[in-house]
Wavefront OBJ file of the C-alpha trace (Angstrom):
o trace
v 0.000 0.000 0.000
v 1.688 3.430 -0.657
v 1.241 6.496 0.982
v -1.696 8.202 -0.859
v -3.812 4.465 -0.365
v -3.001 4.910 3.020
v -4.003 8.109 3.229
v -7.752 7.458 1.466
v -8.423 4.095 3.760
v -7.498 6.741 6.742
v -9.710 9.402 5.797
v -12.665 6.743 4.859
v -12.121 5.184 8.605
v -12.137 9.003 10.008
v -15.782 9.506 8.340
v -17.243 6.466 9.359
v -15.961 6.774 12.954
v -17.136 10.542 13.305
v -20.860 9.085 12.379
v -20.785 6.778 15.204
v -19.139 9.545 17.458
v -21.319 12.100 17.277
v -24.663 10.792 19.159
v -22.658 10.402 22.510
v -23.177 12.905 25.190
v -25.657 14.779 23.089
v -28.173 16.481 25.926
v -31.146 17.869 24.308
v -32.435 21.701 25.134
v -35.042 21.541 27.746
v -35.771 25.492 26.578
v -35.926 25.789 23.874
v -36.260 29.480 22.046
v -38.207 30.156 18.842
v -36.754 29.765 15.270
v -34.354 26.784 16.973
v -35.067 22.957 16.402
v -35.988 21.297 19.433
v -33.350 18.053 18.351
v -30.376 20.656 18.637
v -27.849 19.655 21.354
v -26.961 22.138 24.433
v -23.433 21.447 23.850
v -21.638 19.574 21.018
v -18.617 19.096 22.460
v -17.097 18.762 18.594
v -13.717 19.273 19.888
v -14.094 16.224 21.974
v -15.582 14.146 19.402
v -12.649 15.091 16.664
v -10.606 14.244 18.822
v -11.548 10.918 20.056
v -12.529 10.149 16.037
v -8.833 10.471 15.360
v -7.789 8.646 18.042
v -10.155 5.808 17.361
v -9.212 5.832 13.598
v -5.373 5.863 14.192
v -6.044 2.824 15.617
v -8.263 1.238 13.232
v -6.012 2.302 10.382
v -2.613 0.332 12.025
v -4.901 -2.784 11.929
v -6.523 -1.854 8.303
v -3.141 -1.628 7.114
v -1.543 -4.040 9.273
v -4.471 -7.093 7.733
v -3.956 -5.440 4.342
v 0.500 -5.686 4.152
v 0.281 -9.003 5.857
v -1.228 -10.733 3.023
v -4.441 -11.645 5.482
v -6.775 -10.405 2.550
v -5.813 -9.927 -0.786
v -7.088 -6.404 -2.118
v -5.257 -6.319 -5.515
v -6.885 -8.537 -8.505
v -6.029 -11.744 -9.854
v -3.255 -11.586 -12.249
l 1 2 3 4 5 6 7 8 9 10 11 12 13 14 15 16 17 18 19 20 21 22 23 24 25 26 27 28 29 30 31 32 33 34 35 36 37 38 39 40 41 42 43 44 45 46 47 48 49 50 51 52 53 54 55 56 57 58 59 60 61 62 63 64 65 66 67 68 69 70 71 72 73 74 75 76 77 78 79
């Protein structure tokens, strides 16, 4: 795998992992003011999740690429 592969199965991992990030610690507004969507969290925290996204995804990318060098699965057609 060379450097630019690595680089798109990284960013694919980062999306995936920010999807399943972002519902934790969401706290809904118990007040909430006109012309805002009652769904809207209080707080975010987006630092926090970015953070533990790339974290998460560092890791799952060593074991992506780890299973994909070793030969585990083969990810390059037939010849």
């Amino acid at each position: 795998m060379n450097w630019f592969s690595g680089l798109l199965v990284y960013i694919v991992i980062w999306w995936l992992v920010l999807f399943m990030v972002l519902p934790f610690g969401v706290k809904r507004a118990e007040n909430v003011e006109p012309g805002h969507d009652s769904g809207a969290p209080q707080k975010a925290h987006m630092w926090k999740k970015v953070l533990a996204t790339s974290l998460i995804s560092a890791i799952l990318w060593v074991v992506a690429v780890f299973v994909i060098t070793s030969g585990m699965i083969e990810v390059r057609p037939p010849k």
